[in-house]
TIPA-930070 format. One line per 3 residues: number of its first residue (from 1); their letters; for each residue x, y, z of N, C-alpha, C. Coordinates in Angstrom, 3 decimals. Example, Ala and Ser with C-alpha at 12.3 -4.5 7.8 and 13.67 -1.06 7.14 Angstrom:
REM residues 2
1 = as = 13.190 -5.690 7.800 12.300 -4.500 7.800 13.200 -3.300 7.800 | 12.850 -2.250 7.080 13.670 -1.060 7.140 12.900 0.030 7.870
END
This chain:
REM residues 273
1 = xxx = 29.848 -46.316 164.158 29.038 -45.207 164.663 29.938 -44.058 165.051 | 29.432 -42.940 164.524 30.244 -41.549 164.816 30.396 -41.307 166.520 | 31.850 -40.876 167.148 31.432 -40.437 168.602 31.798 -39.064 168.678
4 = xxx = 30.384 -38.234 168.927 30.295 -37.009 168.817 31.371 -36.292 169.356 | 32.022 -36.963 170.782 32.555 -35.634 171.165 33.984 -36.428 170.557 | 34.427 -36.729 170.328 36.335 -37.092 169.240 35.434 -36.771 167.781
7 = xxx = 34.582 -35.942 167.171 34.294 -36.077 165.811 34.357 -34.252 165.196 | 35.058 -33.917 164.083 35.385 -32.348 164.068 33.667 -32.214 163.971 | 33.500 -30.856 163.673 31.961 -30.085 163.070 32.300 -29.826 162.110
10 = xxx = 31.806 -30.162 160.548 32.427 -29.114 159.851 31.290 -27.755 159.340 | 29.841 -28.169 159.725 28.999 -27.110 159.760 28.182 -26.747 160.775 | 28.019 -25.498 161.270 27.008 -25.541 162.002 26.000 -24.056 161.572
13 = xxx = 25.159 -24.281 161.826 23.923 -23.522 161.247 22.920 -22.878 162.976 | 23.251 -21.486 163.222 23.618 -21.297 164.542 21.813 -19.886 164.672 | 20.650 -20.510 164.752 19.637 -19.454 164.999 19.397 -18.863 163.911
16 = xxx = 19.043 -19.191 162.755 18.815 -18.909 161.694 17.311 -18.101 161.204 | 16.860 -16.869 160.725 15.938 -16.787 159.583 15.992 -16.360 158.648 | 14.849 -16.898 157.641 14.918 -16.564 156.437 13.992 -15.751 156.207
19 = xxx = 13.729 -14.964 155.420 12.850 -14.108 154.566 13.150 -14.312 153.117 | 11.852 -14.651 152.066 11.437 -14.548 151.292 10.781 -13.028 150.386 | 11.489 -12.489 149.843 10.331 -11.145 149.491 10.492 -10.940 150.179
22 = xxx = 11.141 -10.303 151.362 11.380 -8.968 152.110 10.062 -9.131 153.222 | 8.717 -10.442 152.843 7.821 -10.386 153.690 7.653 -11.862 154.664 | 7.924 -12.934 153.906 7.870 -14.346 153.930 8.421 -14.903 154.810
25 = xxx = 8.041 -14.745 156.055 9.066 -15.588 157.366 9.372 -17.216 156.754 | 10.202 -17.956 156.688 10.204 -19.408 156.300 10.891 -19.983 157.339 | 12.044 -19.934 157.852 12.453 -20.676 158.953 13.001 -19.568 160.101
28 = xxx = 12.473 -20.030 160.870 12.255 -19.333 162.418 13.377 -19.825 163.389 | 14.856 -19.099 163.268 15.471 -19.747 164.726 16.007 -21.183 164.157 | 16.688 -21.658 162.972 16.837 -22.877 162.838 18.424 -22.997 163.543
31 = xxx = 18.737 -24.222 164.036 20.402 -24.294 164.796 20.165 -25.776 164.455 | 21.399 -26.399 163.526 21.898 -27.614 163.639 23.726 -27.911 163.471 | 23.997 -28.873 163.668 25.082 -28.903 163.311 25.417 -30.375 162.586
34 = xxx = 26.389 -30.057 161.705 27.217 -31.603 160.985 28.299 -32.354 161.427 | 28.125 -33.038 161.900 30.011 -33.355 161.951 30.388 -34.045 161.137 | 31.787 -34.370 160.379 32.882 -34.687 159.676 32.267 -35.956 159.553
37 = xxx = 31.901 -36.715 158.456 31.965 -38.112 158.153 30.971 -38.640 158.787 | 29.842 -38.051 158.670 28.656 -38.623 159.345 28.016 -38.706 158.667 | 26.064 -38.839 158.677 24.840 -39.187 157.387 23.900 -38.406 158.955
40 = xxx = 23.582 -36.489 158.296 22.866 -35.562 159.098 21.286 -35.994 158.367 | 20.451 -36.215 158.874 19.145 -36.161 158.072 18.116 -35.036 158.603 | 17.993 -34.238 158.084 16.827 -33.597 158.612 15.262 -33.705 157.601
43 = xxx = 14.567 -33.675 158.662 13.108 -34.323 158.402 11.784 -33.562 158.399 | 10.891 -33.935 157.817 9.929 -33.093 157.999 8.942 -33.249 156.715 | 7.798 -33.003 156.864 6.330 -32.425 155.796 7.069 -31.607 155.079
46 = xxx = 6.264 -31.947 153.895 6.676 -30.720 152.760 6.120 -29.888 153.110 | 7.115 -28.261 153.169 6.758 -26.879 153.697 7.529 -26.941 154.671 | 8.175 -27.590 155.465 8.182 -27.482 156.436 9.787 -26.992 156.833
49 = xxx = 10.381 -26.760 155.518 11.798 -25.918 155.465 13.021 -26.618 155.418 | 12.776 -27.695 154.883 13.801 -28.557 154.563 15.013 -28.005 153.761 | 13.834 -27.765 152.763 14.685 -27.405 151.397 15.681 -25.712 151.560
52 = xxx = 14.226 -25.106 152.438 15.384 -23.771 152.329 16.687 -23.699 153.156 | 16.410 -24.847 154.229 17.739 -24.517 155.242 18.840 -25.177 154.126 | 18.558 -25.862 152.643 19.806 -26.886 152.083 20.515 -25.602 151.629
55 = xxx = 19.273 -24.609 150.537 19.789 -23.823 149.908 20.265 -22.252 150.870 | 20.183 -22.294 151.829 20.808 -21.201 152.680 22.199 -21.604 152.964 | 22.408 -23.076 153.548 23.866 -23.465 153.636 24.646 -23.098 152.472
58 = xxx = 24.019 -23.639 151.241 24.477 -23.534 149.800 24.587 -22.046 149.327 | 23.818 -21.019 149.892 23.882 -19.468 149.475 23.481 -19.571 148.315 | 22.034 -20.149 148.037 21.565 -20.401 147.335 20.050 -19.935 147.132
61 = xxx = 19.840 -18.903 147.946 18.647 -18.073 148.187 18.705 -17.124 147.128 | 19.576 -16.346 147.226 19.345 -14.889 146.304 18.088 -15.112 145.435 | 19.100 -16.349 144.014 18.098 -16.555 142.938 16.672 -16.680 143.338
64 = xxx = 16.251 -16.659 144.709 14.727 -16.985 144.910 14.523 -15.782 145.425 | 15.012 -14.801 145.813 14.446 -13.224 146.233 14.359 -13.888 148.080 | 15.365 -14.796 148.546 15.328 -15.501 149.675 16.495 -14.460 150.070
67 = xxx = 16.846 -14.407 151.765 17.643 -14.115 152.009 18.286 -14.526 153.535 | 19.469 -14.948 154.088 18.785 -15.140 155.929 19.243 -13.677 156.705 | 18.401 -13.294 157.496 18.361 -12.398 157.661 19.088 -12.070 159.025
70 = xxx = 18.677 -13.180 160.023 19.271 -13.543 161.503 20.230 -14.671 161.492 | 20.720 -14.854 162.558 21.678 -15.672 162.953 23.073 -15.849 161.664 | 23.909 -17.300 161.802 25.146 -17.237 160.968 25.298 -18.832 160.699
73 = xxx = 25.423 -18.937 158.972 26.016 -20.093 158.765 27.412 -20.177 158.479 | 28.242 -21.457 159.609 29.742 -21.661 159.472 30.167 -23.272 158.517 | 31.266 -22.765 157.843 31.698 -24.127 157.545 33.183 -23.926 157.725
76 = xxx = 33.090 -24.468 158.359 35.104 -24.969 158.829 35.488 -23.786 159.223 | 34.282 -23.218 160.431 34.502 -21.838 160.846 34.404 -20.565 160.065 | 34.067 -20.919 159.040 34.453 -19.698 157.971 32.540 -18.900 157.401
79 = xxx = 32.358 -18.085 157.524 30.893 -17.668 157.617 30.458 -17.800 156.066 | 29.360 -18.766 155.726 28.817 -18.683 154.647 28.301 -17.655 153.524 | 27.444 -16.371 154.916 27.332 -15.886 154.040 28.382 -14.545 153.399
82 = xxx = 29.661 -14.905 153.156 30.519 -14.163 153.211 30.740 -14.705 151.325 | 30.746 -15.625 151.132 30.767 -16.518 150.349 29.872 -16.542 149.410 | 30.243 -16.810 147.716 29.653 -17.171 146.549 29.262 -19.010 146.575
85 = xxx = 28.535 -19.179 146.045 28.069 -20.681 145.971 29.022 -21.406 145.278 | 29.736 -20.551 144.366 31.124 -21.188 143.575 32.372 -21.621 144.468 | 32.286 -20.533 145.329 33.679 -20.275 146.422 32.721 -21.767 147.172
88 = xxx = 31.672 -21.959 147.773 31.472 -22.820 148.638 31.778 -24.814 147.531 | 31.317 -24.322 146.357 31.957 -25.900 145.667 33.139 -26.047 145.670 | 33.987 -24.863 145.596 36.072 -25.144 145.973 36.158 -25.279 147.344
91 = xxx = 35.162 -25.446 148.249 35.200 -25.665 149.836 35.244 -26.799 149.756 | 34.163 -27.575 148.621 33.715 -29.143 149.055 32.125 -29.523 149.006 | 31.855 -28.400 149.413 30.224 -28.010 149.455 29.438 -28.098 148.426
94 = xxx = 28.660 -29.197 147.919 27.884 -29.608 146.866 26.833 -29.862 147.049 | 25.568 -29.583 146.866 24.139 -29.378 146.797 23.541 -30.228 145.566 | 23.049 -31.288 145.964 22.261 -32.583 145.013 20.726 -32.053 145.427
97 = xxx = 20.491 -31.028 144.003 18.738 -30.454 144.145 17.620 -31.532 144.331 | 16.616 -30.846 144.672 15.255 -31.561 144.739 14.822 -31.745 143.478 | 14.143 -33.416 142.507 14.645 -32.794 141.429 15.417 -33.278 140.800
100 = xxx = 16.828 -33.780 140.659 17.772 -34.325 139.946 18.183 -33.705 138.831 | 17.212 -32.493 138.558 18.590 -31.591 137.298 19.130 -31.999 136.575 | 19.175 -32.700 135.692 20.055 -33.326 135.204 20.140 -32.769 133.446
103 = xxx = 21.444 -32.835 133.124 21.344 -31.734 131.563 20.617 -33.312 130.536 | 19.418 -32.735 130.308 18.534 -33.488 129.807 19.414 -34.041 128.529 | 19.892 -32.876 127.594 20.534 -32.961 126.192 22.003 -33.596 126.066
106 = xxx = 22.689 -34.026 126.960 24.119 -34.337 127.102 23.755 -36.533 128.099 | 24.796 -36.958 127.397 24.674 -38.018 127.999 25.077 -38.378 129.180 | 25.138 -39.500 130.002 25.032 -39.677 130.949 26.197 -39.593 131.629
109 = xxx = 27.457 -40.116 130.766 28.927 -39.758 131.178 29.154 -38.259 131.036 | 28.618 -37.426 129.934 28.807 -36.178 130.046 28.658 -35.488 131.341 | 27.147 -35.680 132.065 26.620 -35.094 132.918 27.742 -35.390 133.817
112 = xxx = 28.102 -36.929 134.152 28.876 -36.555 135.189 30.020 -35.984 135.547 | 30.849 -35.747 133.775 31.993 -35.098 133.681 31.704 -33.880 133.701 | 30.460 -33.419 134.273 30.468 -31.710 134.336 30.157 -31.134 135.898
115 = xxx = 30.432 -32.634 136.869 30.732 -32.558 138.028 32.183 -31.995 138.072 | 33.123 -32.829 137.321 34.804 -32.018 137.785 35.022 -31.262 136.933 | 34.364 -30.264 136.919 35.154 -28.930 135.581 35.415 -28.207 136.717
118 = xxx = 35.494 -27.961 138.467 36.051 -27.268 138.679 37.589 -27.930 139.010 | 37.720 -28.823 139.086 39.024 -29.794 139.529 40.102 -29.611 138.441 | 41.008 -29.139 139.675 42.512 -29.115 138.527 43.580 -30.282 138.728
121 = xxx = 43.390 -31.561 139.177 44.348 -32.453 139.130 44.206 -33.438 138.397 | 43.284 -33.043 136.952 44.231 -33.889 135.566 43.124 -35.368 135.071 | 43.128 -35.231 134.024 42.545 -35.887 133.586 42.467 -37.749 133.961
124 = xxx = 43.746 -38.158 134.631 44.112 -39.375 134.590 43.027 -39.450 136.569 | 43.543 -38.686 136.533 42.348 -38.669 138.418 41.145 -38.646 137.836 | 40.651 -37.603 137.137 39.014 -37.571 136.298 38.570 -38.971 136.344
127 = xxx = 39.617 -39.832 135.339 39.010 -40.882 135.283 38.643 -42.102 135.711 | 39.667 -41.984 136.924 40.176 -42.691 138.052 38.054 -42.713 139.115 | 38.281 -41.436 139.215 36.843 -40.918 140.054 35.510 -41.504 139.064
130 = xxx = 35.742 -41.607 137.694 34.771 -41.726 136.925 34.312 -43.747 136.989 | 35.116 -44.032 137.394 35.169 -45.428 137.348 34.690 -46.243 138.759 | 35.097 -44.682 139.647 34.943 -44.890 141.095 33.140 -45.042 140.609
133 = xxx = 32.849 -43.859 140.344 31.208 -43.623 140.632 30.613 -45.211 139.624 | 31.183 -45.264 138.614 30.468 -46.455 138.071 30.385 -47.596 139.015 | 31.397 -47.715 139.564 31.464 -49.175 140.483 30.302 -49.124 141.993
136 = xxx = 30.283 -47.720 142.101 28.776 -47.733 142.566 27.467 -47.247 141.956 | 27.542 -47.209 140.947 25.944 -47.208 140.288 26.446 -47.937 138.998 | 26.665 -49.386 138.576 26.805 -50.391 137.902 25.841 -49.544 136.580
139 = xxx = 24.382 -49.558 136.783 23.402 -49.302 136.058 23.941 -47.621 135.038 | 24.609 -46.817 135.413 25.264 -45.926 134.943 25.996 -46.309 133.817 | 26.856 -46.686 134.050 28.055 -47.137 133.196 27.535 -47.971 131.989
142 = xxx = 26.286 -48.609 132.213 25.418 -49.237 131.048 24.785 -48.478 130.345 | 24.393 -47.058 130.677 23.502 -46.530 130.409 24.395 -45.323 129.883 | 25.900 -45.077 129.858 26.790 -44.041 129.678 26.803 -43.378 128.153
145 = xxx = 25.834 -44.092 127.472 26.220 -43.292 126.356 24.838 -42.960 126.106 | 23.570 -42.829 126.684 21.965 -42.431 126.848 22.382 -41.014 127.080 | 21.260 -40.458 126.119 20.932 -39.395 126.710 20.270 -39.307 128.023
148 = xxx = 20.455 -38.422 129.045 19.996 -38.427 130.779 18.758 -38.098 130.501 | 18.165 -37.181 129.667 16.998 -36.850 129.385 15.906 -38.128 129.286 | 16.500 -38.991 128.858 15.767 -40.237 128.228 15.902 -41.698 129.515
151 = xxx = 16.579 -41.146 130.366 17.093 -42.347 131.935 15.453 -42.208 132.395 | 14.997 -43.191 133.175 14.657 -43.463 134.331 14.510 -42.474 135.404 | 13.588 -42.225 136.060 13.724 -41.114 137.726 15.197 -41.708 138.620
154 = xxx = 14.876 -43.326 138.479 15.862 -43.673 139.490 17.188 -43.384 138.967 | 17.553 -43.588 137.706 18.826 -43.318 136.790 19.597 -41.816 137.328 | 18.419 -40.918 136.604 18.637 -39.427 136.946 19.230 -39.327 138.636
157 = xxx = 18.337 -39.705 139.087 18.951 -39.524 140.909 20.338 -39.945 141.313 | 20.285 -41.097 140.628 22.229 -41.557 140.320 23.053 -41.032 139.581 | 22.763 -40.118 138.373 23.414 -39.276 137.628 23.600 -38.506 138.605
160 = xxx = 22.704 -37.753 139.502 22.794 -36.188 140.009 23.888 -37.072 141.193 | 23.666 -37.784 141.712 24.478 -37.834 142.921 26.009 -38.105 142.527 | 26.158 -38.936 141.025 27.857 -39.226 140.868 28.177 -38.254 140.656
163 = xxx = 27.257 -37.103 139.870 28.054 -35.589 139.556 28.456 -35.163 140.823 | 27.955 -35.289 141.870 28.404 -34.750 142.273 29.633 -35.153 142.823 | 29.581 -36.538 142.824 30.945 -37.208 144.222 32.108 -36.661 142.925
166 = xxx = 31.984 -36.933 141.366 33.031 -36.209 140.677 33.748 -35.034 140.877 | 33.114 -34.537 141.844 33.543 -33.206 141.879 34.663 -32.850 143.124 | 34.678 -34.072 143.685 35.468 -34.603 144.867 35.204 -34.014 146.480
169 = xxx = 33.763 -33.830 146.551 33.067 -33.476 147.514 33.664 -33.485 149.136 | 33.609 -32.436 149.713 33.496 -33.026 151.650 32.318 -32.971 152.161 | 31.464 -32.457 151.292 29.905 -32.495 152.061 28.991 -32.772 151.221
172 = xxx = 27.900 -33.531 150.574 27.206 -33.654 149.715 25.816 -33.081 150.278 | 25.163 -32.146 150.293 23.731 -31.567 150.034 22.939 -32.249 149.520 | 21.890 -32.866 149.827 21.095 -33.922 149.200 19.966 -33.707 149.614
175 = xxx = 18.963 -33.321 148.597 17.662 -32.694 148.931 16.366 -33.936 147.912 | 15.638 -34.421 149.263 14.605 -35.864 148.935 15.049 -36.671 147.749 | 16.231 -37.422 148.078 16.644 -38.230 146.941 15.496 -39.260 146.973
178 = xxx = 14.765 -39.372 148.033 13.727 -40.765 147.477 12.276 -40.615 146.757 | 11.906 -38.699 146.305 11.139 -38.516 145.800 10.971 -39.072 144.302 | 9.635 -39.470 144.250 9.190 -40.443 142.971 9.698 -41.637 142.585
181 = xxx = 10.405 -41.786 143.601 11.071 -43.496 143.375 10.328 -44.260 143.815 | 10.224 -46.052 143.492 9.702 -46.806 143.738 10.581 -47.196 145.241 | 9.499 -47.664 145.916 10.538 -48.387 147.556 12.004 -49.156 147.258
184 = xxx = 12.112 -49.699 146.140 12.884 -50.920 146.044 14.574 -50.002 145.761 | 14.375 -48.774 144.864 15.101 -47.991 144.505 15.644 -46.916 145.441 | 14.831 -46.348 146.273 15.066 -45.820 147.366 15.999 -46.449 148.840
187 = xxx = 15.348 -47.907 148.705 16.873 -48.776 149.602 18.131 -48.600 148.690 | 17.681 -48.726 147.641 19.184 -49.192 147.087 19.780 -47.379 146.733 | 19.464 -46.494 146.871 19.807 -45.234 146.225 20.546 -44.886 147.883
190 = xxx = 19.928 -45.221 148.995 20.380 -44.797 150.537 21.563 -46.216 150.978 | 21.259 -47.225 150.433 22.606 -48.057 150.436 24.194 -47.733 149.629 | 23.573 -46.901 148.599 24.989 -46.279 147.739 25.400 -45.150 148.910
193 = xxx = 24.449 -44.109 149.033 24.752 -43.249 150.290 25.730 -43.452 151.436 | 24.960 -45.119 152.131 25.721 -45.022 153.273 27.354 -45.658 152.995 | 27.462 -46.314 151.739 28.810 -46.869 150.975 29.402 -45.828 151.035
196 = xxx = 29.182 -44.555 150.035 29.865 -43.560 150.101 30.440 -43.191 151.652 | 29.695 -42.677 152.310 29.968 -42.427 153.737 30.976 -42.750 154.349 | 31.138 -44.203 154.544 31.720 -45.046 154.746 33.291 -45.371 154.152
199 = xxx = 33.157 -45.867 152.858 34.401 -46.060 152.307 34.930 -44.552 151.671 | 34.213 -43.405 151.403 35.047 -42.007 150.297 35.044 -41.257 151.595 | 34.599 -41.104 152.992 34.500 -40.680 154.169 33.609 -39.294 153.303
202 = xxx = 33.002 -39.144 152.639 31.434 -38.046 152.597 30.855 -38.290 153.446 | 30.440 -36.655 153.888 29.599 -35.872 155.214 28.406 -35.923 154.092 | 27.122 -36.513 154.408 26.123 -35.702 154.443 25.190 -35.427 155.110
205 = xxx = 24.311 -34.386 154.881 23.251 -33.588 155.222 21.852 -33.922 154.297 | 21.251 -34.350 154.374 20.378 -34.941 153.573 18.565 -34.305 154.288 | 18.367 -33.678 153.133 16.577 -33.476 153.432 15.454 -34.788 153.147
208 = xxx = 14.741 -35.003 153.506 13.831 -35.972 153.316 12.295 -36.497 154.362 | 11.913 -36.307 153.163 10.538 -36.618 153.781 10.041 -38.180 154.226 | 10.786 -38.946 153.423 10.513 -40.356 154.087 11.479 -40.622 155.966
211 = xxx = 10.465 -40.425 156.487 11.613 -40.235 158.013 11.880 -42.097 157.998 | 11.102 -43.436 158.074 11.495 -44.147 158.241 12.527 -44.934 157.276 | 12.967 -44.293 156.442 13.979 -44.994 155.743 15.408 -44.059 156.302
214 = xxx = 15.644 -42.830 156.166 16.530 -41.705 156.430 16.974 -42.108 158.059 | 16.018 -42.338 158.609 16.274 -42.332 160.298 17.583 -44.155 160.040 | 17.167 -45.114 159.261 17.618 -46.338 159.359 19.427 -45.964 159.050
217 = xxx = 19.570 -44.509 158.321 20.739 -44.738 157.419 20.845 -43.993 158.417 | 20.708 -42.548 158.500 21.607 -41.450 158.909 21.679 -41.718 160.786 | 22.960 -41.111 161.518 23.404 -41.412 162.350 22.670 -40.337 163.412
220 = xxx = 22.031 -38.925 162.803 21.593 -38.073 163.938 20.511 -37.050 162.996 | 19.199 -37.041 163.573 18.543 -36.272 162.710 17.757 -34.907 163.819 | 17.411 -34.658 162.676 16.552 -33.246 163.195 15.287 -33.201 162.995
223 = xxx = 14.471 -32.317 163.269 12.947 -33.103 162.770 12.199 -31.355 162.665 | 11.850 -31.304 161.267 11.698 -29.584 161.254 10.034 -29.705 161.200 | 9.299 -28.212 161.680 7.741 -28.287 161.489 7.730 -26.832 161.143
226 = xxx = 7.246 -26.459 160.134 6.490 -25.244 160.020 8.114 -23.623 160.702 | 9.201 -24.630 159.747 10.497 -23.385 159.672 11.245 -23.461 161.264 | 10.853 -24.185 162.379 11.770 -24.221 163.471 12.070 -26.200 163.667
229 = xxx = 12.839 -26.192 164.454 13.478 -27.740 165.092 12.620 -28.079 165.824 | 11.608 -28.867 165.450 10.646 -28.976 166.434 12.036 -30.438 167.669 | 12.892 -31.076 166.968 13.221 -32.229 168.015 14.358 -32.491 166.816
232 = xxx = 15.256 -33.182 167.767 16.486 -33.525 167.202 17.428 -34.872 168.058 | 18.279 -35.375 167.548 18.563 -36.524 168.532 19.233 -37.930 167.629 | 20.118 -38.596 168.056 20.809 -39.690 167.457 19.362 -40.381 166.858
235 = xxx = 19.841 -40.601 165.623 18.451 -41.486 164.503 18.305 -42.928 165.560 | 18.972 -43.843 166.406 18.286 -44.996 166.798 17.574 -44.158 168.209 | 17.421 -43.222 168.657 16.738 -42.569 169.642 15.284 -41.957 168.821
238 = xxx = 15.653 -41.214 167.772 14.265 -41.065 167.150 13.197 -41.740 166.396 | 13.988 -43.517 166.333 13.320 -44.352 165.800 12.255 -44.383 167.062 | 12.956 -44.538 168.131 12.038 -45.362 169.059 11.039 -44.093 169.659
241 = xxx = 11.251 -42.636 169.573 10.090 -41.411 170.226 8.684 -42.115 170.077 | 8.266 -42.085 170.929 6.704 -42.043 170.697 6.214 -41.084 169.451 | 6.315 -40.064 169.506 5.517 -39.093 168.797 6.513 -38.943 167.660
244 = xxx = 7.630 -39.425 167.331 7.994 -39.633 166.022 7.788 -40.887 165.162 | 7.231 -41.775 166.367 6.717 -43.308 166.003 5.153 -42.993 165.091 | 4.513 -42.043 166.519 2.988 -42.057 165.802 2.772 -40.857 164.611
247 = xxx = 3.803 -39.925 164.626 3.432 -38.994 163.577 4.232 -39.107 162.533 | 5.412 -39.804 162.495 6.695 -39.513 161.237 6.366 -41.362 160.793 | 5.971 -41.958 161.637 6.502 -43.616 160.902 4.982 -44.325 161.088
250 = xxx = 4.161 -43.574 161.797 2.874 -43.975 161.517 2.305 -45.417 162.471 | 3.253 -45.025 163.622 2.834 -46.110 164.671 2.709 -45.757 165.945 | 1.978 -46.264 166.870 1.806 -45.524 167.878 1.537 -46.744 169.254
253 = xxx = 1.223 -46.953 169.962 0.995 -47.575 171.427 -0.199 -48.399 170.797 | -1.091 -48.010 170.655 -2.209 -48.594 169.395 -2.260 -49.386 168.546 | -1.314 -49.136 167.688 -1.052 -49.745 166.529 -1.038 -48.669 165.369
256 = xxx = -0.800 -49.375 164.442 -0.554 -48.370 163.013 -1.531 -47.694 162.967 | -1.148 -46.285 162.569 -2.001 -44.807 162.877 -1.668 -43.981 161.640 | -2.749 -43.699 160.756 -2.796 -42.904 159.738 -2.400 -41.301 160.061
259 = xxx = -1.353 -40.844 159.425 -0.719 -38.766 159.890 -2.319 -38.582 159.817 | -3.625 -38.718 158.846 -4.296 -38.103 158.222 -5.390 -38.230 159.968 | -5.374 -38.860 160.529 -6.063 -38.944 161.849 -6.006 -37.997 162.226
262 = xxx = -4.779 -37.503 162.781 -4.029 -36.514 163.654 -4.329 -35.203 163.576 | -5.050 -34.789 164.244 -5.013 -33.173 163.884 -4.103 -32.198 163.837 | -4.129 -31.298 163.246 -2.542 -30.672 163.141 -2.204 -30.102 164.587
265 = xxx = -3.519 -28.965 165.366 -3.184 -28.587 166.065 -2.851 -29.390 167.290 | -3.063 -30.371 167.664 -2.912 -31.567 167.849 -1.745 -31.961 168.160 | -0.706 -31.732 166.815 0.636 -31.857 166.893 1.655 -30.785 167.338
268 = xxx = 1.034 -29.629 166.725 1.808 -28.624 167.170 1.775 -28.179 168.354 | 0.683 -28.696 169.268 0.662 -28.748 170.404 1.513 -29.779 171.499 | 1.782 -30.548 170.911 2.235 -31.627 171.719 4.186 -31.753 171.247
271 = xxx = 3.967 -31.101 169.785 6.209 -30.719 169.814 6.344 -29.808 170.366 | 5.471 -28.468 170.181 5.966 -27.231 171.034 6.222 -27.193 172.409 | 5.023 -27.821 172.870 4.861 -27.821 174.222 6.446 -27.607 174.669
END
């Protein structure tokens, strides 16, 4: 277990908004921070700004007519938005989309060899890393000469994530890796995760909408509603919240409690408060 205060930061994301179109408020005031060699999860309903706080770290708005308008994102002290999204992948800074992206037309070893085209230490390391990622996604290395186009959802999600560790990452960006997966794939896709973590020492930051699987792995989460922090707090503290029990994991003092019960205002009444 990470101990916050002996652990560096290497991001922090300090009162943040965004605008969309020059009109589109999306996140209101967002502040989190990462530290060095940890599993950050932030949580939340779709809409609820997951995705834009990944691609604001990433400076990855423009292409959407996005922009942040308030506050400042730092990585290793150094202000994001000062920075090209290229300059932030020679940081370390790698963004695994919502999605899995994956170059449909190129095979499966290709894809991931187009994780290190920015890396200049040589082909014999390339392959060194390439063998690394197989030995954690076994199912890859079987599948290395498939076109990615033609993989599996769960395949693709393991393509997108070795591209990226190829690339020799300090922070991996990981936006709902457990979307469209079956349950069984989703343990095992957040068990490669917390391996990585662990043995390659990767930081991540991970978006996701499944809170009771994310809360089991990651060490400190955030919990977003409608573009602000509604609550934040070490993941075995937010397992046990009441109101992250009855609204995020669907249990309550009662017993198991359908989100669809709940009225919204309901909720937004009772995080804001």
């Amino acid at each position: 277990m990470l101990d916050a205060g002996k652990t560096e930061t290497l991001l922090e994301v300090n009162n943040i908004e965004v605008i969309y179109n020059h009109v589109i408020l999306v996140l209101k005031g967002v502040s989190l921070s990462v530290p060095k060699g940890g599993i950050t999860a932030l949580l939340g309903g779709n809409g609820a700004g997951k995705t834009t706080t990944l691609k604001a770290i990433s400076n990855l708005l423009k292409s959407e007519r996005g922009e942040v308008t308030k506050g400042s994102i730092l990585y290793r002290g150094a202000r994001v938005q000062d920075m090209s999204p290229a300059d932030l992948v020679r940081m370390g800074v790698i963004q695994v989309m919502e999605g899995r992206h994956c170059f449909g037309h190129l095979t499966v070893e290709d894809n991931l060899l187009t994780g290190a085209y920015t890396r200049k230490d040589g082909s014999a390391a390339i392959a060194r890393d390439l063998e690394m990622v197989y030995a954690y996604f076994p199912r890859l290395k079987e599948r290395r000469r498939s076109q990615a186009g033609y993989t599996s959802g769960g395949e693709q999600q393991m393509v997108a994530i070795g591209r990226a560790l190829m690339s020799r990452p300090e922070m991996i960006l990981l936006d709902e890796p457990s979307m469209g997966l079956a349950p069984q794939l989703v343990e095992q896709i957040f068990e490669i995760v917390k391996a990585v973590n662990e043995k390659e020492g990767v930081t991540f930051l991970l978006a996701e909408q499944n809170t009771n699987v994310a809360l089991r792995f990651a060490h400190y989460g955030y919990i977003l509603e409608s573009g602000r922090v509604v609550m934040d707090g070490p993941a075995t503290g937010l397992r046990e919240n009441p109101d992250v029990k009855e609204f995020y994991l669907g249990m309550s003092d009662e017993g198991r409690k359908s989100f669809r019960d709940v009225r919204s205002y309901r909720r937004r009444k009772r995080w804001l408060a």
